[in-house]
C-alpha positions in Angstrom: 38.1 14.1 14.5 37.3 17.2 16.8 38.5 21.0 16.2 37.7 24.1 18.1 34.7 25.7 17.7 35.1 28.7 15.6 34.7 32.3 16.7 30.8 33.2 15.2 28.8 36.6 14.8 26.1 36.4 16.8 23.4 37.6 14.5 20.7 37.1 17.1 21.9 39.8 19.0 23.5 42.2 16.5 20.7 42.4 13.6 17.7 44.9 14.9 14.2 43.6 14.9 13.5 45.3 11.3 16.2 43.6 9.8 15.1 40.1 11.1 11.7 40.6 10.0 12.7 41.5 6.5 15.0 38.5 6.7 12.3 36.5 8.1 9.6 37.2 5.0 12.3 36.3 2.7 12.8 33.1 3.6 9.4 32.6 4.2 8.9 33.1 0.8 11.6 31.2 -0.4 10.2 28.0 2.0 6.6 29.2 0.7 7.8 28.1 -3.5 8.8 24.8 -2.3 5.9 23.8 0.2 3.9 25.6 -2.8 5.2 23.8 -5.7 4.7 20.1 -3.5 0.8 20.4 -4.2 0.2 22.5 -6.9 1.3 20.3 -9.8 -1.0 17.2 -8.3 -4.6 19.1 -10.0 -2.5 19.6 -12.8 -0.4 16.4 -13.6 -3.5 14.9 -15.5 -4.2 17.8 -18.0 -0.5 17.6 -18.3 -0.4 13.6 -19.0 -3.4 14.7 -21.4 -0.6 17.6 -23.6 2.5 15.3 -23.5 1.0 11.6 -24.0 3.1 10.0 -20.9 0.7 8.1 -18.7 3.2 5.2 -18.1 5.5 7.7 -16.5 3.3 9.7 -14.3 4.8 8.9 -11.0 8.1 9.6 -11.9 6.8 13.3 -12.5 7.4 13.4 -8.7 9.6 10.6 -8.0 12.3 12.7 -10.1 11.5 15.6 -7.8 11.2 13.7 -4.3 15.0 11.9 -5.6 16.9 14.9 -6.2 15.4 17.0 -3.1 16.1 14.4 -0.5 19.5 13.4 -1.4 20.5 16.9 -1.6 18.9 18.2 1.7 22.1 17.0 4.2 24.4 18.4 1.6 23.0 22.0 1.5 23.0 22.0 5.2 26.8 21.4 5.5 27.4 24.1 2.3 25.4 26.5 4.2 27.7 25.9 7.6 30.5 26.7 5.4 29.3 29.2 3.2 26.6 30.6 5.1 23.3 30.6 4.4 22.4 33.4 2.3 24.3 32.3 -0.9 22.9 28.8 -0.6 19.6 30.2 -0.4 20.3 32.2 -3.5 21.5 29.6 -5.5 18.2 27.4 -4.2 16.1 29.8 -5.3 18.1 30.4 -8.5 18.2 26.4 -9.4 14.6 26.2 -8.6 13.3 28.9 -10.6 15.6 27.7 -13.8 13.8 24.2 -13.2 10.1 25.6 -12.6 10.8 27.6 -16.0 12.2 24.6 -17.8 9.2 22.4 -16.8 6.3 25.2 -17.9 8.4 24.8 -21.2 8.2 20.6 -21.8 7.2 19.7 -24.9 7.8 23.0 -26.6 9.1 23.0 -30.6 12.0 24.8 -29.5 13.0 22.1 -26.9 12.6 19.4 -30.2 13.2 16.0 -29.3 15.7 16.6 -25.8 15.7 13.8 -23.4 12.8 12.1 -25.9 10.3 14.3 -26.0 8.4 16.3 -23.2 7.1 13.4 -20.7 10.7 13.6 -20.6 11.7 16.6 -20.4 9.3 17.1 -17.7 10.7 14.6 -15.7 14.1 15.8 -15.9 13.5 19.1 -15.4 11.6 18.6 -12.0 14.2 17.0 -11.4 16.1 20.2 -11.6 13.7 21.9 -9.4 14.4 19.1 -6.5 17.9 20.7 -6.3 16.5 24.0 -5.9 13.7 22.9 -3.4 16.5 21.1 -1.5 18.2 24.1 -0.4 15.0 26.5 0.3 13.7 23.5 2.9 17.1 22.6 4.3 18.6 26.2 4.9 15.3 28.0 5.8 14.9 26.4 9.1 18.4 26.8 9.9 18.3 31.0 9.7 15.3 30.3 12.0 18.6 29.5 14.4 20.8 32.1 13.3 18.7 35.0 14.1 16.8 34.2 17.1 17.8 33.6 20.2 16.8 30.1 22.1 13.4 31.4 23.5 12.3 33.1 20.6 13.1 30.7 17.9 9.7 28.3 18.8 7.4 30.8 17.7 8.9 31.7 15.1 9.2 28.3 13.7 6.0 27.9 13.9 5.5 30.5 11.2 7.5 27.9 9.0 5.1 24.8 10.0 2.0 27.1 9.1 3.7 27.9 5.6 3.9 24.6 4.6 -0.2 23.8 6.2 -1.0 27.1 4.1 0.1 25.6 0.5 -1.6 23.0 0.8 -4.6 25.0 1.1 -3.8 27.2 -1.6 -1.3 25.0 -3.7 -4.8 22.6 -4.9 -7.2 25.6 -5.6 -3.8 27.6 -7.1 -2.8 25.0 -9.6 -6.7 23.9 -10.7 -7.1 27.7 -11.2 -4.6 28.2 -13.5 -5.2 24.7 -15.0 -8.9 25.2 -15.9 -8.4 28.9 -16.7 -4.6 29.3 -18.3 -2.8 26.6 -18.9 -0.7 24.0 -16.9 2.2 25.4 -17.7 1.7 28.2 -15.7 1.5 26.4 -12.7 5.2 25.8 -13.2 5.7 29.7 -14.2 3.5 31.6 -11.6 6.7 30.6 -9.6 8.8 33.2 -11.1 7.2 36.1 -9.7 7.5 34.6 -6.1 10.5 33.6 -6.5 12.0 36.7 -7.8 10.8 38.5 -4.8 12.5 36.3 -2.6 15.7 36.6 -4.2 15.2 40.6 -4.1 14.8 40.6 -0.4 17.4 38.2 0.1 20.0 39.4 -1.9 19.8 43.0 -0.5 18.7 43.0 3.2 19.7 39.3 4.3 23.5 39.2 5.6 25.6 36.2 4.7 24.8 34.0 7.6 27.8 32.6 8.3 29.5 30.1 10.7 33.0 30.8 10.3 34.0 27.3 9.6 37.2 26.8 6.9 35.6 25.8 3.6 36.7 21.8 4.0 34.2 20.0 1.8 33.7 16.6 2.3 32.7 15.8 -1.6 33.0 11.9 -0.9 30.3 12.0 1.8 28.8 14.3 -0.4 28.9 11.7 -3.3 28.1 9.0 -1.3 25.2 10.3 0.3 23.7 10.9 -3.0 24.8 7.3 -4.4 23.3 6.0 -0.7 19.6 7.9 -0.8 18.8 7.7 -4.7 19.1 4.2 -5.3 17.1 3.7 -2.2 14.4 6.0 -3.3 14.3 4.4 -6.4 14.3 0.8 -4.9 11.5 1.6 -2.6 9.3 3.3 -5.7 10.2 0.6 -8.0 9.6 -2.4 -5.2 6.2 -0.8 -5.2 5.4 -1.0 -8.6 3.7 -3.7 -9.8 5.6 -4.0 -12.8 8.9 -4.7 -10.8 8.5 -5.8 -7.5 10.1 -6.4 -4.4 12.1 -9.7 -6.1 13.3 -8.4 -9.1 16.7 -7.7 -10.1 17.2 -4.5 -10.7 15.4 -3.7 -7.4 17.7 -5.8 -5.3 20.8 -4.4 -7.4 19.8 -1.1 -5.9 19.3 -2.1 -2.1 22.6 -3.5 -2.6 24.1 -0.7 -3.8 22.6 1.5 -1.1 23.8 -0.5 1.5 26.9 -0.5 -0.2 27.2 3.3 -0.3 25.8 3.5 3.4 28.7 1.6 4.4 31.7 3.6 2.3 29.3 6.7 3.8 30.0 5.9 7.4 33.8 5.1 6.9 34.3 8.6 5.0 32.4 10.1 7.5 34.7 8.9 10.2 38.0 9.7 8.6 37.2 13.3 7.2 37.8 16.5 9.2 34.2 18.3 8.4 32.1 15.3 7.0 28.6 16.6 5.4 26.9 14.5 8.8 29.2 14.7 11.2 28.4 11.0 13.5 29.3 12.6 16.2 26.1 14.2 16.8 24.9 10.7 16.8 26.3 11.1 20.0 24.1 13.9 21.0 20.8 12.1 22.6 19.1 14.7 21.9 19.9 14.8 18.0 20.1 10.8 17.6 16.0 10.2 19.3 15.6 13.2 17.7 15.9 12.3 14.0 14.5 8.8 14.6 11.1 10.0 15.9 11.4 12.8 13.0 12.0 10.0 10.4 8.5 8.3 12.6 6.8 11.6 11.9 7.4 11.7 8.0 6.0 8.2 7.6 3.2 9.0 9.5 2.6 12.3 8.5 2.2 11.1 5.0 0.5 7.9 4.8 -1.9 10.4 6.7 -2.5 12.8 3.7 -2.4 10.2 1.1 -4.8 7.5 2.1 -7.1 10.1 3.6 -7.3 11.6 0.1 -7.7 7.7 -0.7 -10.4 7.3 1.4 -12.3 10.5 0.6 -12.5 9.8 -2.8 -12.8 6.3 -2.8 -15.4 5.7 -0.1 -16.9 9.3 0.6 -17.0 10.1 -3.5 -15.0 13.6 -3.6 -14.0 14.3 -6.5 -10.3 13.3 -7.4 -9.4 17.2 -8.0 -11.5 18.1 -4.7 -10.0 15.9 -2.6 -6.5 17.8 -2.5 -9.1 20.4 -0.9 -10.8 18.3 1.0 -8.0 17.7 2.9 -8.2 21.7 4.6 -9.3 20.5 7.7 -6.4 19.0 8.6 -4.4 21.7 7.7 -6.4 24.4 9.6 -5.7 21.9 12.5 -1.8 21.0 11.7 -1.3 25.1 11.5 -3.1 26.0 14.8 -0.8 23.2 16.3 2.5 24.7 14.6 1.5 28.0 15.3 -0.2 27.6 19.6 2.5 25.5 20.3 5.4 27.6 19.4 4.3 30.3 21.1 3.9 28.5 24.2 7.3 26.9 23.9 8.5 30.1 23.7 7.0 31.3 26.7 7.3 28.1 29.0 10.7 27.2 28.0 10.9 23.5 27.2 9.4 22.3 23.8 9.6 18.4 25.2 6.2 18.4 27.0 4.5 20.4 24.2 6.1 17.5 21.3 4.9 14.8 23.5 1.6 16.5 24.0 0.8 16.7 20.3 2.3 13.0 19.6 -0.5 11.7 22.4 -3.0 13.6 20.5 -2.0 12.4 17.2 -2.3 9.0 18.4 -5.4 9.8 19.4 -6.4 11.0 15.7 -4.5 8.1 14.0 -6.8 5.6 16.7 -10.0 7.4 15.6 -9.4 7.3 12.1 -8.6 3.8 12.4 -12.0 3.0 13.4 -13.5 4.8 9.7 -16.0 2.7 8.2 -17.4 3.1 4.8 -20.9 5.1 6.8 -18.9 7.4 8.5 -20.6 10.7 8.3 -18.7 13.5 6.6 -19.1 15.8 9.6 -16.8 13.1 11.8 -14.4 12.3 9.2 -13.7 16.3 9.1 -13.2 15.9 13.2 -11.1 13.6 12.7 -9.0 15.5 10.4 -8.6 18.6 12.8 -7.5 16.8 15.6 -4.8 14.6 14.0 -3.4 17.8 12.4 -3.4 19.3 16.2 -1.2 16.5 16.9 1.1 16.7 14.1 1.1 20.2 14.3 3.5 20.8 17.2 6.1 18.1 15.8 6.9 20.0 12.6 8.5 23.1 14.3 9.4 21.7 17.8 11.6 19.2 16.7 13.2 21.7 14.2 14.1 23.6 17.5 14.8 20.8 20.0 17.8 19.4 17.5 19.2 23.3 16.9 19.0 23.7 20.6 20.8 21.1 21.3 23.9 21.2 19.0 26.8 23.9 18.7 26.1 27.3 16.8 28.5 25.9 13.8 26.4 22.5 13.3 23.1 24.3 13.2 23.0 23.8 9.7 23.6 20.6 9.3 22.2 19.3 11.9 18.5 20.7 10.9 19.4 19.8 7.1 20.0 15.6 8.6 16.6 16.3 10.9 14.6 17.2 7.5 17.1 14.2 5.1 15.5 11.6 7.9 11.6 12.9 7.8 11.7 13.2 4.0 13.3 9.3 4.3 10.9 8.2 6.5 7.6 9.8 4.1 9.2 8.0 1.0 9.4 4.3 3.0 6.3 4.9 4.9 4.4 5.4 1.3 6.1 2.3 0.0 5.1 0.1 3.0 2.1 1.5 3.7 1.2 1.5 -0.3 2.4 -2.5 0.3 -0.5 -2.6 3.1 -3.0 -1.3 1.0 -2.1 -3.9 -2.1 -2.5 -6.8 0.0 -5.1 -5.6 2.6 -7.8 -4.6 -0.4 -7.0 -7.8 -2.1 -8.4 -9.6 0.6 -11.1 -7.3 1.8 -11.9 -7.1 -1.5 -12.9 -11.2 -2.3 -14.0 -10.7 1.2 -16.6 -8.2 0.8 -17.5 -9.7 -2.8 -18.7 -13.2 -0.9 -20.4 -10.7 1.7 -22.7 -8.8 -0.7 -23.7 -11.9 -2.4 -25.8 -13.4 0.5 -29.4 -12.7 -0.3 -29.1 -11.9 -3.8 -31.0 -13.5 -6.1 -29.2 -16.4 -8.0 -27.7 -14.6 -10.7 -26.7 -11.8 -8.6 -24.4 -13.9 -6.1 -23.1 -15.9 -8.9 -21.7 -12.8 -10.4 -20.3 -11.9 -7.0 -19.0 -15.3 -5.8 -17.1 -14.9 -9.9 -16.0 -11.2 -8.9 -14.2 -12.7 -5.7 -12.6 -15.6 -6.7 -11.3 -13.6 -9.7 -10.1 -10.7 -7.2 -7.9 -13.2 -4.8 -6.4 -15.3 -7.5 -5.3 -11.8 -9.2 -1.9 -10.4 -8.7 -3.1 -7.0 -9.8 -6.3 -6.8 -7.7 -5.8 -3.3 -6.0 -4.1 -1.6 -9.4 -7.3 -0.2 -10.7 -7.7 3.6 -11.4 -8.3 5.0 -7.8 -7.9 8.5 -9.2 -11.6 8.4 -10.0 -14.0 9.0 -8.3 -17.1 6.0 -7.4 -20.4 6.3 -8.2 -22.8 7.0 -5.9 -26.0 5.0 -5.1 -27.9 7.7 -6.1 -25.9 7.9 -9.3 -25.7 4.6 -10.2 -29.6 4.1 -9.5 -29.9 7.4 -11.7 -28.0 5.6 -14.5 -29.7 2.8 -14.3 -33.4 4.3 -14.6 -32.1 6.0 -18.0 -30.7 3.0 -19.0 -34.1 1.7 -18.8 -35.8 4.3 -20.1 -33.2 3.5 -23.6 -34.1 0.0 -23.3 -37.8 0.9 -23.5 -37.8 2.9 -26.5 -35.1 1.0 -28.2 -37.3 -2.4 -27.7 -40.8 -0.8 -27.8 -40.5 2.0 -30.4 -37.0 1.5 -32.0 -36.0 4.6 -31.1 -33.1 6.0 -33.0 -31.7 7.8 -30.4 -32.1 5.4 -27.6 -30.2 2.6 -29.7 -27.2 5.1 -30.9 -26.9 5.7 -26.8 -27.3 1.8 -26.0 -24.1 1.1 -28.6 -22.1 4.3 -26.8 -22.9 2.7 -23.3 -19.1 0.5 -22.7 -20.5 -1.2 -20.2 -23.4 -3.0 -21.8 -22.4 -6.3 -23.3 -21.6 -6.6 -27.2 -24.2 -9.5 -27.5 -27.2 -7.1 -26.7 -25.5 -4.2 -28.4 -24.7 -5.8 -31.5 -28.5 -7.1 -32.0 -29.5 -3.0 -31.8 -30.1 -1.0 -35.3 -31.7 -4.1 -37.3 -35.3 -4.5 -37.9 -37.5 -3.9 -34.9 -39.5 -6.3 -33.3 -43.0 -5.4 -35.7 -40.5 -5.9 -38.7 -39.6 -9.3 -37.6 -43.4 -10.4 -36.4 -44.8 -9.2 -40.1 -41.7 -10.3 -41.8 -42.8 -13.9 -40.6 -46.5 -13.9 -40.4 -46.0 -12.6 -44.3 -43.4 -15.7 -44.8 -46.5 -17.9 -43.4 -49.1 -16.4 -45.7 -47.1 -17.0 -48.6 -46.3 -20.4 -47.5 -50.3 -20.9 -47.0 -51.3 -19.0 -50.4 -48.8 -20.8 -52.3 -50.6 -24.3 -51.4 -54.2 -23.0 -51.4 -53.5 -21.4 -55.2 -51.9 -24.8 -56.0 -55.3 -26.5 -55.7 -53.4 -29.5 -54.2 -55.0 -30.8 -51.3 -51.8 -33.2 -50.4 -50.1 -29.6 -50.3 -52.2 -27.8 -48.1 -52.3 -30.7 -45.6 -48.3 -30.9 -45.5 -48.7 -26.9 -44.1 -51.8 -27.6 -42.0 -48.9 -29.8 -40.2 -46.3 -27.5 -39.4 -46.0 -27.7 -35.9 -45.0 -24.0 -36.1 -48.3 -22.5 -37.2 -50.6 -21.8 -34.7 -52.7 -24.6 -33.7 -56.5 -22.6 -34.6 -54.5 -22.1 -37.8 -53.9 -25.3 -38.4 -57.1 -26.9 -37.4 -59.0 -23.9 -40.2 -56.5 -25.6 -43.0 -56.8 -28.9 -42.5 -61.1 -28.3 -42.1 -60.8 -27.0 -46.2 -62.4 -29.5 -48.9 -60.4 -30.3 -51.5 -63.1 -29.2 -54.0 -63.1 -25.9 -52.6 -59.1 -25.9 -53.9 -60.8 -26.7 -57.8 -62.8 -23.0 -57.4 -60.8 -19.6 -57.9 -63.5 -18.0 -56.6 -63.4 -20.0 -53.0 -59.4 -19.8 -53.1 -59.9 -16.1 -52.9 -62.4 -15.8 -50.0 -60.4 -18.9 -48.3 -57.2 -16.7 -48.6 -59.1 -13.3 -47.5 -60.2 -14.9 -44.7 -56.6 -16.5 -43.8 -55.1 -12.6 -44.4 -57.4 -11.1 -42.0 -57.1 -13.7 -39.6 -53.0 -13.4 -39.7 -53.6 -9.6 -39.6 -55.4 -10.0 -36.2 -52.7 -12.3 -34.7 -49.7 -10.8 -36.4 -50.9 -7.6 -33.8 -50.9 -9.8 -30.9 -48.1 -11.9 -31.6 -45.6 -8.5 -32.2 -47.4 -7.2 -28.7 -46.2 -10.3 -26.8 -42.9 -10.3 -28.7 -42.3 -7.0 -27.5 -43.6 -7.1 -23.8 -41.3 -10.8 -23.8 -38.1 -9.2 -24.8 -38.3 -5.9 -23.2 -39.1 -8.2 -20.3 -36.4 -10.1 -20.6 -33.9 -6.9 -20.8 -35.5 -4.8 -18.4 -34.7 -8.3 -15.8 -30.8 -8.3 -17.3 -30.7 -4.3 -16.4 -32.4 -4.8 -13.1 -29.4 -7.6 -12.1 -27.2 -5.1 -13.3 -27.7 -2.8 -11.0 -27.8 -5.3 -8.3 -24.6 -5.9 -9.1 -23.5 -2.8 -9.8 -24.5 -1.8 -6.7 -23.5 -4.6 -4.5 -19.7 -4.3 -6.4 -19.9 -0.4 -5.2 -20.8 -1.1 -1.7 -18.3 -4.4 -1.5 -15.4 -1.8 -2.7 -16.6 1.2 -0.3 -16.4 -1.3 2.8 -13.2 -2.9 1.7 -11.3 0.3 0.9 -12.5 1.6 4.4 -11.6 -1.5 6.0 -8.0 -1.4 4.2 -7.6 2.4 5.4 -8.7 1.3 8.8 -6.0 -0.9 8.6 -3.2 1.1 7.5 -4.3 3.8 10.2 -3.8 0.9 12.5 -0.3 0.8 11.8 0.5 4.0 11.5 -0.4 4.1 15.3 2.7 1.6 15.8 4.8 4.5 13.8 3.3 7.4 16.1 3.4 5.4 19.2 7.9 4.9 18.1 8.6 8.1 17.9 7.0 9.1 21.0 9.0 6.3 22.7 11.9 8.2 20.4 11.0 11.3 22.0 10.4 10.7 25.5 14.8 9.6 25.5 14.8 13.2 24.1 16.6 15.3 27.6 14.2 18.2 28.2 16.9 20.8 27.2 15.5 24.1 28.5 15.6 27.1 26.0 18.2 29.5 26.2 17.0 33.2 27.7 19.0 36.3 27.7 19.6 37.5 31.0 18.0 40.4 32.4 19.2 44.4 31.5 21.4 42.0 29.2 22.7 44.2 25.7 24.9 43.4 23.2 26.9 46.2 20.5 25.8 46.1 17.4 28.2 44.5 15.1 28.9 44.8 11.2 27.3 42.3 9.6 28.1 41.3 6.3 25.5 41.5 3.5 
């Protein structure tokens, strides 16, 4: 259903530059507590797990944020074409601070036992923050629209592609700060101050932003969008899981009911007078290749972050906290792009060549990290990082201005809230299928690698491996280990192992106290050699049977029997010079005490003189023995660490592989995208100011 476009303030050209720039910080800030709040909880989350004793439901710490964010963005955009945009904004911020202040409180005595304790609590109240974050993400790009004109809005959006690079620089160091130093509960309430500057600025100096539309809600889209995207978030997460999985039930209940609600979405839609998407801007080609390549983008963008994190820690060994900041160089790249190439798009007039300039070069970057291998050198891995971020770089504000550009002053709002619904779509199903790719591609590289490392090892060695691989591919849960920490190093692990030898030594050799107490603490030793530790050493044992023998041999001598002597002279266990001296006595000499004594004196200092040779041999013999099963060990310790570097490089390889396919879509997407030229004011042009309502 059509209507005429409504009569609208142009606040581009009635608001003086002062007033826009105050505007403009506002908003930045208000964007700046949502990017912010995306990666500053991450260094926290396990100190937090730690406090409120919820491991099993760590994901859903930002699955619960991610659900309630997405499925409002579209909705805020079409409140804030109603409404205008500052009271949206206002409530944003307002819902978001609530939420940030709820979740620094989980697990506090005066919150008792709501929701089921504070895992809980946490999880709903992030939730909470989601609708806040929703409205700062969705409405800030749209006053980008309403207060510049065409040709000045690129540079300025890049400002709001280099606030979100910028918290992800300081978001990790922020939250591990305040973590390490405060507590993680103030990660949540450092947002307060932030936030209450934003709403100060925007309450008093931002007008009301508004399009002049009738206040028509469309609360059945509005409903259905949210039964639509949640389910489908929650399918995808779930599907992923390897508790649940793609078969089961309750996963292929909720695709169904998505589908479901994407169907009574689109019928709505095409029946009500202001629908929250309106699909006739489906219509637009600019707004319909648009969102596509923008959904392309999100996918891309962050299987990008999250396996290169992956793959730093994993194969480079940063440090699961450290690789949040390891990550910089990509963001010093991704803002220069934002940042260049909204200037020039500003100054040349047409933001199509510059997109398609920085998809090209992201291509490039997601081709070069595709060719990582587990000896990459650090120094190229950081290359690599800056130039995809040049790529991407361009795509987060250019887009944002190609799809404003392109649709009537009234839909601005909507139309950038659907751009950012469809990117923040396409990151949550990229992660799931990509996360998929990983599963099944380390699986295999894994058993692969396993078989690899065994050639040339001695026999026990590639036993152990050839074990390790066949174990890995008949597993269902191969690639579910704990990735959050970080791998060993061969340095460290041959470090390890040298002190684990050094233990060994004194523990055999000297029964060392402290050696054996730090042999039994050691989890990865076996219990068969631990549990023989702490009992009578090796000398105990050696004089505990050589005295066993001499009373044996004393009892048989002092008997005077000679039948008696000769049944010991024939244990096959004494030593054979032993022997040989026993059986050599005359029975007379048995008759004499006197000749028993020197026969046994001699015996004793005979025993004395092998007892120290026999507990010497004992000891070399089993700390032999040991010191072997250590030096396998770390064989195979090290063969299992270099088998997992190569096949979680590999597996990254892979998945960079096909995020190329996802790049290379969305510049096809983009290249059906007309090359609308930006608006400019006509020379010696002036408008009168007009009153603007605050």
């Amino acid at each position: 259903m059509t209507h005429p476009a409504p009569e609208r303030i142009n606040y581009a050209e009635t608001l003086d530059f002062p007033t826009k720039r105050i505007i403009l910080f506002g908003t930045l800030l208000g964007l700046f507590l949502a990017a912010l709040d995306q990666t500053i909880v991450s260094t926290a989350l396990p100190k937090v797990i730690a406090d409120l004793q919820g491991i099993d439901l760590y994901s859903w710490v930002t699955t619960a944020y991610l659900l309630t964010s997405t499925a409002m963005v579209p909705i805020y955009g079409k409140l804030s074409d109603i409404y205008g945009r500052k009271p949206i904004l206002l409530v944003g911020i307002t819902v978001f601070l609530l939420g940030s202040v709820l979740c620094g409180a989980a697990g506090e005595a005066f919150l008792g036992n709501l929701f089921g304790g504070g895992m809980m609590q946490l999880i709903v109240f992030r939730g909470v923050q989601g609708l806040g974050a929703a409205a700062l993400t969705s409405v800030a790009f749209s006053i980008i629209a309403d207060i510049f004109a065409p040709a000045d809005r690129a540079k300025y959006q890049g400002l709001f592609g280099a606030v979100f690079g910028l918290s992800s620089v300081i978001g990790p160091l922020l939250g591990g700060f305040l973590t390490d130093n405060i507590s993680w509960r103030w990660v949540f309430y450092v947002n307060v101050p932030i936030g209450l500057l934003a709403l100060a600025f925007i309450a008093t100096r931002m007008p009301r932003l508004a399009s002049g539309l009738k206040p028509k809600i469309d609360y059945l889209g509005a409903l259905m969008i949210v039964v639509f995207s949640v389910p489908l978030l929650l399918a995808l997460t779930l599907g992923a899981d390897k508790t649940y999985g793609w078969g089961n039930t309750l996963v292929l209940g909720l695709f169904a009911l998505s589908v479901a609600a994407l169907i009574a979405f689109l019928f709505a839609e095409r029946r009500h007078e202001s629908p929250i998407i309106p699909l006739t801007l489906f219509q637009n080609p600019t707004f319909r290749w648009g969102v596509i390549a923008r959904f392309m983008i999100g996918a891309a963008f962050l299987g990008a972050i999250l396996f290169l994190s992956l793959y730093l820690v994993q194969v480079q060994g940063v440090s699961a906290t450290a690789a949040g900041t390891a990550t910089i160089p990509l963001t010093v790249g991704l803002i220069i792009g934002s940042v260049v190439s909204g200037q020039i798009a500003s100054r040349i007039g047409h933001y199509k060549p510059l997109i398609l300039t920085g998809l090209v070069v992201m291509i490039f970057g997601f081709w070069w990290l595709s060719t990582l291998s587990a000896d990459t050198p650090y120094g190229l891995v950081i290359v690599r990082m800056i130039i995809l971020g040049l790529g991407i770089g361009p795509a987060l504000p250019l887009y944002n201005l190609a799809l404003q550009n392109a649709v009537k002053p009234y839909e601005i709002g909507v139309a950038t809230s659907a751009g950012q619904f469809f990117q923040q779509m396409g990151s949550t199903i990229g992660t799931a299928v990509f996360g998929a790719l990983l599963t099944a591609g380390l699986t295999a590289n894994l058993s692969t690698q396993f078989r690899a490392q065994a050639q040339g090892q001695p026999q026990a060695v590639a036993d152990t491996l050839v074990k390790a691989a066949d174990s890995v591919k008949n597993s269902t849960d191969s690639a579910s280990q704990e990735r959050g920490q970080t791998p060993k190093t061969t340095a460290q692990i041959k470090a390890d192992f040298d002190a684990l030898r050094a233990n060994v030594t004194k523990a055999i050799r000297d029964n060392d106290p402290k050696a054996i107490a730090a042999l039994k603490a050691n989890k990865d030793l076996p219990a068969s050699m631990t549990s023989r530790l702490g009992g009578p050493s090796i000398a105990d044992q050696v004089r505990s049977g050589f005295q066993q023998t001499y009373a044996t041999i004393a009892g048989a001598v002092n008997s005077g029997n000679a039948q008696a002597l000769a049944g010991v002279a024939a244990n096959p266990q004494l030593p054979a010079e032993l022997r040989t001296r026993l059986s050599q006595i005359p029975p007379q000499a048995l008759r004499s005490p006197q000749a028993r004594a020197q026969i046994l004196s001699g015996i004793q200092q005979g025993l004395n003189a092998a007892q120290g040779q026999a507990t010497q041999a004992a000891t070399d013999a089993a700390l032999k023995s040991a010191l072997q099963g250590v030096d396998t060990g770390e064989k195979v310790t090290l063969a299992v660490a270099r088998a997992s570097k190569v096949a979680f490089a590999d597996t990254i390889a892979s998945i960079y592989r096909a995020a190329i396919l996802v790049a290379v879509l969305a510049l096809l997407a983009t290249l059906m995208m007309p090359n609308l030229r930006l608006e400019t004011r006509s020379p010696g042009e002036r408008r009168a100011p007009a009153h603007v309502e605050i």
